[in-house]
Every structure is written in structure tokens, then in C-alpha cells.
Legacy VTK file of the C-alpha trace (Angstrom):
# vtk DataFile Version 3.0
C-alpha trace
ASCII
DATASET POLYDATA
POINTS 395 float
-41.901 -36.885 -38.984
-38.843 -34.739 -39.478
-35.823 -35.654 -42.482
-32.261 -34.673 -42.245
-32.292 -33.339 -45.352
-28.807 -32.554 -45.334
-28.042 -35.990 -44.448
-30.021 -37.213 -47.508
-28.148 -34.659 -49.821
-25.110 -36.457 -48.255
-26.085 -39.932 -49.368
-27.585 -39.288 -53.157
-24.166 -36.799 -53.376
-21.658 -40.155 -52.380
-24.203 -42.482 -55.184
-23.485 -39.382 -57.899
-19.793 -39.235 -56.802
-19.638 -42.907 -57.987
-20.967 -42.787 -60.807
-18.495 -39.517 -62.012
-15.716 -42.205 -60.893
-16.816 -44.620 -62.733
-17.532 -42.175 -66.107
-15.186 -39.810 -65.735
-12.407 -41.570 -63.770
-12.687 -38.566 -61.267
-12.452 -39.169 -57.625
-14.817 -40.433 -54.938
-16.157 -37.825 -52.047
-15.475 -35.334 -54.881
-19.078 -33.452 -53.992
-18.351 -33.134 -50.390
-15.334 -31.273 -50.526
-16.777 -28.871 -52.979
-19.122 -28.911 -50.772
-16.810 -28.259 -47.471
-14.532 -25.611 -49.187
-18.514 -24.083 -50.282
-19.026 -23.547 -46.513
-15.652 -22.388 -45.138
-15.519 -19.818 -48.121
-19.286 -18.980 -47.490
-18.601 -18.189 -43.930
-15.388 -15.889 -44.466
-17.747 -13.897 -46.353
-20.129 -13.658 -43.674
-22.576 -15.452 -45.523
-26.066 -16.898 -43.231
-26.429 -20.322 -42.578
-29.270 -20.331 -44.729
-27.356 -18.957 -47.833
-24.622 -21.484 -46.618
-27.220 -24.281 -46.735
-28.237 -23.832 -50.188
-24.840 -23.395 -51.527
-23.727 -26.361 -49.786
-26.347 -28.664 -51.151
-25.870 -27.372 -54.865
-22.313 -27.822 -54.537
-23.156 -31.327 -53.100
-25.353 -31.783 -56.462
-23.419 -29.894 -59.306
-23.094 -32.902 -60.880
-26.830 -34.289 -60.226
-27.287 -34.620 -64.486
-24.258 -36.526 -65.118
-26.471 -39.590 -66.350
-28.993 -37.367 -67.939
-27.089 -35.439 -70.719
-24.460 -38.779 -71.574
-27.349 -40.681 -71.570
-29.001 -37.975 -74.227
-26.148 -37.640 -76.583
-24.539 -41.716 -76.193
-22.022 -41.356 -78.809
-20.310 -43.837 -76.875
-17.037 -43.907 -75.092
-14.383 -41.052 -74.682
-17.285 -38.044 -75.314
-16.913 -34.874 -74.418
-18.566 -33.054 -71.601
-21.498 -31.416 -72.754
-21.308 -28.558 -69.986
-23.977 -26.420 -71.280
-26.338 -29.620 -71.069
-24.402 -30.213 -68.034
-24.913 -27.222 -66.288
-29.206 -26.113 -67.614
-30.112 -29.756 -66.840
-28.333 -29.668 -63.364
-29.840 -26.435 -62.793
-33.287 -27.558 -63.503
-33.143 -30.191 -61.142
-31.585 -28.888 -58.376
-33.902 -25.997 -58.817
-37.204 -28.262 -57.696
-35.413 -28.499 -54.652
-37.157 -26.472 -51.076
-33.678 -24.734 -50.788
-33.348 -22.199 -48.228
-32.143 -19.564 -49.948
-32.170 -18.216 -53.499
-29.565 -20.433 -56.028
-31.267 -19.489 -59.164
-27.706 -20.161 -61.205
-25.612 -21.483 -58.804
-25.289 -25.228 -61.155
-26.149 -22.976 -64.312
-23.066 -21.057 -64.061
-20.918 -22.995 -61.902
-18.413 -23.320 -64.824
-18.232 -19.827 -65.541
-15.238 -17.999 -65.669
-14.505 -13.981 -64.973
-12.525 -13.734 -68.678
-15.957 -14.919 -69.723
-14.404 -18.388 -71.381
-17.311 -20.514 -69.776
-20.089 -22.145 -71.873
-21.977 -19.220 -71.268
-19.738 -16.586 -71.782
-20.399 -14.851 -68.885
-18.103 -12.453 -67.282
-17.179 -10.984 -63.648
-20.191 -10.151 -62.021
-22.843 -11.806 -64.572
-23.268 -14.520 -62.312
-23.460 -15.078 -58.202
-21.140 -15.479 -55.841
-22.673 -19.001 -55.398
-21.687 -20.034 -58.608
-18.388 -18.437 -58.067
-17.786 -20.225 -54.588
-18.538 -24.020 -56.395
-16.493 -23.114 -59.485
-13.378 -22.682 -57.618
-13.807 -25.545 -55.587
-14.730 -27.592 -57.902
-11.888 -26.657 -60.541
-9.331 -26.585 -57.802
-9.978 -30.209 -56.560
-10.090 -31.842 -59.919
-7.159 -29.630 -61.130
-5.048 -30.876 -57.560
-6.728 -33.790 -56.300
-6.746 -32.413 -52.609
-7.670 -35.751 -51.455
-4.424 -36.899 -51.927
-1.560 -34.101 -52.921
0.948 -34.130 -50.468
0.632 -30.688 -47.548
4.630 -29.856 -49.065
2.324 -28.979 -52.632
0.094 -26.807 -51.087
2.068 -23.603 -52.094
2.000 -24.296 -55.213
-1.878 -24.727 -55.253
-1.992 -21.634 -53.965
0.423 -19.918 -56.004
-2.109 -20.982 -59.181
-5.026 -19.578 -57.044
-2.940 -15.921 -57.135
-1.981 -16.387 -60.828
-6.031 -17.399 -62.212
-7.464 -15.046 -59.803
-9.461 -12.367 -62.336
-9.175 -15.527 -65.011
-10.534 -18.347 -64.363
-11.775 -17.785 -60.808
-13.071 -14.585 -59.832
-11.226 -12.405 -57.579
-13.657 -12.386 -54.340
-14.100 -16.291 -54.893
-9.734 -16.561 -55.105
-9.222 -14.521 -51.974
-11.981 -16.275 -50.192
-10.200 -19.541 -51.134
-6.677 -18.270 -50.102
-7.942 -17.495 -46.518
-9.255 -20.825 -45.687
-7.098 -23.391 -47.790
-4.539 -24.193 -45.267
-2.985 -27.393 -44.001
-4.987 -28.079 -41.684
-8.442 -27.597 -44.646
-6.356 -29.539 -46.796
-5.931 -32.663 -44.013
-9.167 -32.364 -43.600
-10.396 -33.000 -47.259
-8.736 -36.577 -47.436
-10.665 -39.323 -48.210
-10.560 -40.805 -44.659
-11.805 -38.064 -42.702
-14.034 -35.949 -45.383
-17.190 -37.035 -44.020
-16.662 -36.231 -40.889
-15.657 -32.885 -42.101
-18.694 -32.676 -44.019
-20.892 -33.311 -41.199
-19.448 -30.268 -39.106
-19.101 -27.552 -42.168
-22.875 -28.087 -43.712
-25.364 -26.709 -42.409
-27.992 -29.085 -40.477
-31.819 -29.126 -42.817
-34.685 -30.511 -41.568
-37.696 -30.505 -43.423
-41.391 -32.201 -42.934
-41.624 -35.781 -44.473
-44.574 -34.184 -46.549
-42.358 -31.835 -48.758
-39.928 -34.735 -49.105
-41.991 -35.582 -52.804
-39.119 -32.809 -54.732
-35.892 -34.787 -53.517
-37.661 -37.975 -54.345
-38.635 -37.171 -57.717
-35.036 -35.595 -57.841
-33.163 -38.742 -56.492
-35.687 -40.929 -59.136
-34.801 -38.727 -62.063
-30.913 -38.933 -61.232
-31.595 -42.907 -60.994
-33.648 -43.522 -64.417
-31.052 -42.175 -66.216
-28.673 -44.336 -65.405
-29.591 -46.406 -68.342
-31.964 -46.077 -71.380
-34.198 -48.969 -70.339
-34.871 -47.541 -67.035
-34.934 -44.120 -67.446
-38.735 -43.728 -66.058
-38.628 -46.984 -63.941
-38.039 -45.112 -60.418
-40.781 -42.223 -60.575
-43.599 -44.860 -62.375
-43.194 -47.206 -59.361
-43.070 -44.168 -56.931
-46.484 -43.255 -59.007
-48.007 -46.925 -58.647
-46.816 -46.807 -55.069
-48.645 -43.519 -54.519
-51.867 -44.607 -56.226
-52.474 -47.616 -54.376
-51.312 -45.984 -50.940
-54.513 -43.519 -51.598
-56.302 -46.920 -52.746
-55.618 -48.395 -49.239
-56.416 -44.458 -48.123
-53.263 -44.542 -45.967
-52.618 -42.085 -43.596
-51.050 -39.025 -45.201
-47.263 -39.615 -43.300
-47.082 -43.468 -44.188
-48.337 -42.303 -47.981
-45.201 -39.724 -47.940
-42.581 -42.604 -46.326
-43.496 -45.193 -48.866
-43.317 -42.574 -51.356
-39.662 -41.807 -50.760
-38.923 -44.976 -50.305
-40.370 -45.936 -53.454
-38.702 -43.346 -55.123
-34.888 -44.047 -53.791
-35.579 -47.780 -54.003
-32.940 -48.016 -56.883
-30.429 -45.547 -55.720
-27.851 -48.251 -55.483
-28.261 -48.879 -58.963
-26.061 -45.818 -59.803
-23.258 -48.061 -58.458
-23.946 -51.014 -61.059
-21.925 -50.320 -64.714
-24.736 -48.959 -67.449
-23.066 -52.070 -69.725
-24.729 -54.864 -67.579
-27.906 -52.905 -66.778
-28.409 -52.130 -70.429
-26.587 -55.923 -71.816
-28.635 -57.383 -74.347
-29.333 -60.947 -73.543
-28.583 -63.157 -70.881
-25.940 -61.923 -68.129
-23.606 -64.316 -66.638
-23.970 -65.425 -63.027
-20.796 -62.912 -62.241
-22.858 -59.911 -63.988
-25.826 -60.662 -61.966
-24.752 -61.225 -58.609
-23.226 -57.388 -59.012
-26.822 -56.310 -59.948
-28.213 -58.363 -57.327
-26.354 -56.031 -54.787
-27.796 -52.826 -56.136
-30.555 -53.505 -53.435
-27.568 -53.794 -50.951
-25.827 -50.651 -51.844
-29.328 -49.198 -51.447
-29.589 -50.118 -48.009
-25.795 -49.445 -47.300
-26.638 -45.837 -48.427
-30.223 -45.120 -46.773
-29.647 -46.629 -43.634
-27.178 -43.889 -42.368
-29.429 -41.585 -42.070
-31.525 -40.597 -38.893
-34.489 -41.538 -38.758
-34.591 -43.210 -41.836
-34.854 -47.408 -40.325
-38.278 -48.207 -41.939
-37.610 -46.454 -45.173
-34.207 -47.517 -45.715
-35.790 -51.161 -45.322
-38.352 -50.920 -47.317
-36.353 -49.507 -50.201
-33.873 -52.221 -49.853
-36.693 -55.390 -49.896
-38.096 -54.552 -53.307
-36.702 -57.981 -54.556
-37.311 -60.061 -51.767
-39.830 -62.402 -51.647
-42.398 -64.473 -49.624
-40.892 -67.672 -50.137
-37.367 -66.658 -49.120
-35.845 -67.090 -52.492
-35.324 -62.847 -53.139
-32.215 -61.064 -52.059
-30.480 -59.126 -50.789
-31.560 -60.643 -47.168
-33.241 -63.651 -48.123
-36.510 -62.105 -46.046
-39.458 -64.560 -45.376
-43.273 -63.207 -45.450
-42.855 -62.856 -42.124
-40.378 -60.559 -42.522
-41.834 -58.730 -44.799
-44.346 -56.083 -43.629
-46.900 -54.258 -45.809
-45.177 -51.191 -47.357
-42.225 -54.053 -48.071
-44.675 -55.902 -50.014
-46.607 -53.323 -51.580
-43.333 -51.481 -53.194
-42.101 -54.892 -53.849
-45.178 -55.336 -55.863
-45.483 -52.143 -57.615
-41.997 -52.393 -58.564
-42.428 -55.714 -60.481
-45.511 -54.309 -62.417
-43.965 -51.507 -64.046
-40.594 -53.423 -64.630
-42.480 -56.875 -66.211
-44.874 -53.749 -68.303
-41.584 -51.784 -69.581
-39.641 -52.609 -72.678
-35.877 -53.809 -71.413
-33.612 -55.396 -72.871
-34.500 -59.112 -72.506
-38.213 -58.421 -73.145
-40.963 -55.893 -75.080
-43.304 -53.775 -73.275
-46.107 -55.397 -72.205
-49.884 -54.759 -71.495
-51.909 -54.430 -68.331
-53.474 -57.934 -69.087
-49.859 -59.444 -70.496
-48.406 -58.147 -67.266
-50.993 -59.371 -65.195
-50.746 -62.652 -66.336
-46.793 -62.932 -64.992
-48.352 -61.307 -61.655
-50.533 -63.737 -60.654
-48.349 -66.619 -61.842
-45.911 -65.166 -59.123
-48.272 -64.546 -56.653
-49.780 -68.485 -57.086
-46.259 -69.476 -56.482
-46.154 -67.717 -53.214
-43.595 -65.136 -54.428
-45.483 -61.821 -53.893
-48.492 -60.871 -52.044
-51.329 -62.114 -53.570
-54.030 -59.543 -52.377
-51.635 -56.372 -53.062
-51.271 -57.680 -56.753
-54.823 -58.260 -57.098
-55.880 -54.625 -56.019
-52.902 -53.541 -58.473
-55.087 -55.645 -61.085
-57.830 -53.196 -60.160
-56.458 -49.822 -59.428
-53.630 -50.269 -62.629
-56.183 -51.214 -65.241
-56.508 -49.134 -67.807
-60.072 -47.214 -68.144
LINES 1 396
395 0 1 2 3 4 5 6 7 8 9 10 11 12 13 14 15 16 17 18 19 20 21 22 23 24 25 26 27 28 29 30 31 32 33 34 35 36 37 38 39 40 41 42 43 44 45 46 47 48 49 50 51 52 53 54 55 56 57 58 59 60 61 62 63 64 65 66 67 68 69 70 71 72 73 74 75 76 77 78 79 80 81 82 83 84 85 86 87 88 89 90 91 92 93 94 95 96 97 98 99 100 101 102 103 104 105 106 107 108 109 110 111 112 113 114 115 116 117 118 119 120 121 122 123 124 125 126 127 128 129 130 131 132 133 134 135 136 137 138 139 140 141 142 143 144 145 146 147 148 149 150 151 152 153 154 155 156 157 158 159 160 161 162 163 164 165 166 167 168 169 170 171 172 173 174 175 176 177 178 179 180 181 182 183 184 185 186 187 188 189 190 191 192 193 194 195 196 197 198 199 200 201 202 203 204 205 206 207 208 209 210 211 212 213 214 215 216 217 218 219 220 221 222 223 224 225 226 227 228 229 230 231 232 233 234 235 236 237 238 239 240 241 242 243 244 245 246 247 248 249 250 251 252 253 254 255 256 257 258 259 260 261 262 263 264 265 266 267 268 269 270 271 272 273 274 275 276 277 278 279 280 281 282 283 284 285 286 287 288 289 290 291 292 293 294 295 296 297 298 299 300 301 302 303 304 305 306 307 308 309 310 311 312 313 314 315 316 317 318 319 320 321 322 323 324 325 326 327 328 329 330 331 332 333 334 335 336 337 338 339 340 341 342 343 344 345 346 347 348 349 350 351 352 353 354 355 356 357 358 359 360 361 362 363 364 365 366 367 368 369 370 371 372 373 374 375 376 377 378 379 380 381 382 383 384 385 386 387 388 389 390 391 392 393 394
């Protein structure tokens, strides 16, 4: 089995572009213009698809630690950027990635600037024309909103282009953006019509479902930070899901899909506000039916992709249940097939073990306990949680 991977950049880049919204008050589809202007510029250059591909995807992802470094300094609302956090934590991630081409700083120095103001100081020609192709974009669209500013502005956007050029955008990176940002780029960057856009500039990436484990531990990492009580949950079920695939010595393509499903399970989570997922106490009914439909937005998200059916579902059925009482579908056990069941399962054994904030951590036997309670009741499958009992015990 094949993945779009470019499609799946797509996706995880719309779940980050909500949660910059909803931090930052910056706009939605805000990584796939960068992304789009990336390309256009890339190919006036005479850049190859594969060097196209890669900056594409980091463009897609310049903001892929957003979570991580606000959730590492949390001193609360209004706080500054951190971009040097920012930018080596965004750079580290990205850089696990199977890229097809070298992008060694692209995120590290994607704030840069030629007058050598960025965080790093660096100067014109210290850092690659990558990073110099997603700095422009990306300062140009939050500086002008290009989703929305009217096509009678558009001189004047490109009047500040002329006047920074040397500045605060490098020179080949200004006239690059000069000779493709024209009415009709700028029509085509609106909120309505971007991802169609997007589809035609970037680059098509398909990769084996075997070396899909980097964007899954990518898409986990970007997910657990979200909030401090679950910023391991995604990649410790993706590791109990693994385990107990190799228990059931599954074949080595079904290990990898329910793997990355495992792993993305959560991804709609990045569209629930880090005050109810981290409230301490009981939430109203209001405050959980919006986390209830982080398993929606999951599915909403996964299930554009090609190819993706199975995974998309399983990701999404982590909180049904046997008995028909889980959401988001209300599934029955007999619509619940294995992999459903067994991430399902996994998922509610590290969550009842982890310390959140309506309970403690608990043991292997504590957690147990609340396991087979569920499974008596006809909740969860009772022979999956018993061969968690034996595979998850400690030695």
C-alpha cells in the first residue's frame, strides 16, 4: 500500500492552521498558501519537483511546534513568540520527515532576515533559499492577509516587497515573489478556492505505508502537546497498538495501518480549546459534547485522503463501543472490526494509567481493574483487553 503523502501533509497542515487561529488569532489555510506561493516561487527559479516537494511540505509545517514551545514556557495568555524555540523545535521535527530533498534549515531559519535582525542573526546568504522562499511568504500573508485584501491593494503589497527587498526579505526571494504575485495568484489564495490551488501547485508524494512510522510519530508529537495532560498520550497508544499488533503477529502492512491510525487517532483534538482538555474537574455537558467531536473532526480530516477509508475509520472509533453507547457514530460490535477494537482498547489503557486532570496515574493492576469492569459490561472487547492484561504487564 501506497500514501499520498502530500495529501496527509495537507490534512495535519489545515489541524495546525487551527490551532494558530485559535492561539494566535491568525488565519485559517494560512500553511497552504505559504505553501502555494513556496511552489510558484520555487518553479520561477527553476527549482526540481523534488526540491519543490520538500519546500512545499516545510512550508506546509513551519508552524508544526506551535503547541510544543507555548506549552513549554505557559506563562499564560498574551506571551510572546518564542521564535528561536519556535523555529529549532520545528526544525527538529520536520527534520524526521523522508523529505525528498535536502531542508536542513528551511523551519530553522525561516524567520531570518538579510539585515541579519532574525533570532539567529543570520545574514544574506547564511541560510537557503528554502528558508528564504517560506519567510517571504509567510511574512507577506500575515503582514496582508492575501486571503482577503481586496486585488485594488495589490500594488501596494508589492510596492513593500520593492522597499524590504535586501531587508527583511532577501533580494532573490523579493524578485521571485514579484514575478508570480499577480491578480490572478492573489484570487487564487482566497479562502474558497486555496485548496484547490494547493492541490495543483504541490508536488504529488507517495511513499510505502511502511516508512509512514516518521509522519506518525510527527502528527502524535504535534497532538500531545496540545495540552500538558496529554502530551505523551498519542505515541504511548501508537506503542501499545504496535506491541500487541506483533502479539497477534500481524502481517507487517496491517501492523503499519493500525500504527498510523493509532498515531493520528487524536488529530482532531488540536481543534478542541487546551482550557477544556486541561479543566480541572467536572466539564459541563456543553464542554463535553465539543470534546466528544474531536473523534469527528478526526474523521472529517482523515477521510479525504486516498486511500485512507479503513484508517480514517479506525482512528475515528477509538471511543465507540460494543454496546452502542460510544460516539461519534454510535457503532455496535458489529460494526466494529478488529483494528477498531484493538486501538479502541489500547487507547483506554494508557488514558485510565495516565495522570489527567480528574484522576492520578494509575498502575497496571489499578488500570486493569477499570478494564475488565468495562469489558464485563460489554463496553470493550473482552479478549483484546485480556491479552493487553498480558502483553502490558510489567516484568
Amino acid at each position: 500500500m501506497n500514501v499520498r503523502m502530500d495529501e496527509l501533509v495537507k490534512t495535519i497542515s489545515t489541524a495546525l492552521d487551527i490551532v494558530e487561529s485559535n492561539l494566535l488569532g491568525c488565519s485559517v489555510n494560512h500553511g497552504k498558501r505559504i505553501s502555494t506561493l513556496c511552489a510558484a516561487m520555487g518553479r520561477h527559479l527553476g527549482l526540481d519537483e523534488d526540491e519543490i516537494s520538500a519546500i512545499t511540505t516545510c512550508a506546509m509545517f513551519h508552524d508544526n511546534a506551535l503547541t510544543e514551545y507555548i506549552l513549554s514556557e505557559r506563562p499564560g495568555p498574551g506571551q510572546e513568540i518564542n521564535l528561536i524555540l519556535h523555529c529549532r523545535y520545528g526544525q527538529r521535527n520536520v527534520g524526521t520527515l523522508p523529505l525528498r530533498a535536502d531542508s536542513s534549515d528551511y523551519i530553522l531559519h525561516h524567520h531570518e532576515q538579510p539585515d541579519g535582525k532574525g533570532p539567529f542573526k543570520k545574514k544574506d546568504g547564511e541560510f537557503s533559499l528554502g528558508a528564504e522562499l517560506i519567510a517571504i511568504a509567510d511574512m507577506v500573508d500575515v503582514d496582508f492577509h492575501l486571503q482577503t485584501i481586496p486585488t485594488n491593494r495589490l500594488s501596494v503589497v508589492r510596492k513593500s516587497i520593492r522597499d524590504l527587498a535586501g531587508t527583511r526579505y532577501s533580494k532573490r526571494a523579493a524578485e521571485a515573489m514579484l514575478s508570480i504575485l499577480d491578480e490572478d495568484m492573489l484570487l487564487s489564495l482566497r479562502d474558497d478556492v486555496i485548496t484547490e490551488t494547493a492541490e495543483k501547485a504541490i508536488p504529488v508524494w507517495n511513499i510505502s505505508i511502511y516508512d509512514t512510522t516518521s509522519i506518525a510519530a510527527f502528527t502524535a508529537r504535534i497532538v500531545n502537546y496540545k495540552s500538558t495532560y496529554t502530551k505523551e498520550h498519542s505515541t504511548k497508544s501508537a506503542d501499545i497498538v504496535w506491541n500487541m499488533c506483533a502479539h497477534y503477529n500481524l502481517n507487517p502492512e496491517m501492523r503499519a495501518q493500525i500504527y498510523l491510525a493509532s498515531s493520528l487517532h487524536d488529530l482532531g483534538k488540536l481543534q478542541v480549546p487546551t482550557e477544556i482538555l486541561e479543566k480541572i474537574g467536572t466539564l459541563t455537558p456543553d464542554e463535553f459534547e465539543i470534546v466528544k467531536d474531536h473523534a469527528k473532526h478526526t474523521n472529517e480530516l482523515l477521510s479525504k485522503i486516498p486511500g485512507f477509508d479503513n484508517i480514517s475509520e479506525w482512528a475515528a472509533s477509538h471511543h465507540e463501543k460494543l454496546d452502542g453507547s460510544g460516539y461519534p457514530f454510535g457503532k455496535r460490535a458489529e460494526d466494529l472490526d478488529f483494528p477498531s477494537r484493538l486501538i479502541a482498547v489500547s487507547d483506554i489503557y494508557e488514558a485510565v494509567g495516565a495522570k489527567r486532570p480528574y484522576h492520578e496515574s494509575r498502575s497496571h493492576a489499578e488500570t486493569m481493574i477499570i478494564m475488565n469492569d468495562m469489558a464485563e459490561r460489554g463496553l470493550i472487547d473482552k479478549d483484546i483487553v485480556k491479552d493487553i492484561d498480558t502483553v502490558m504487564a510489567p516484568s
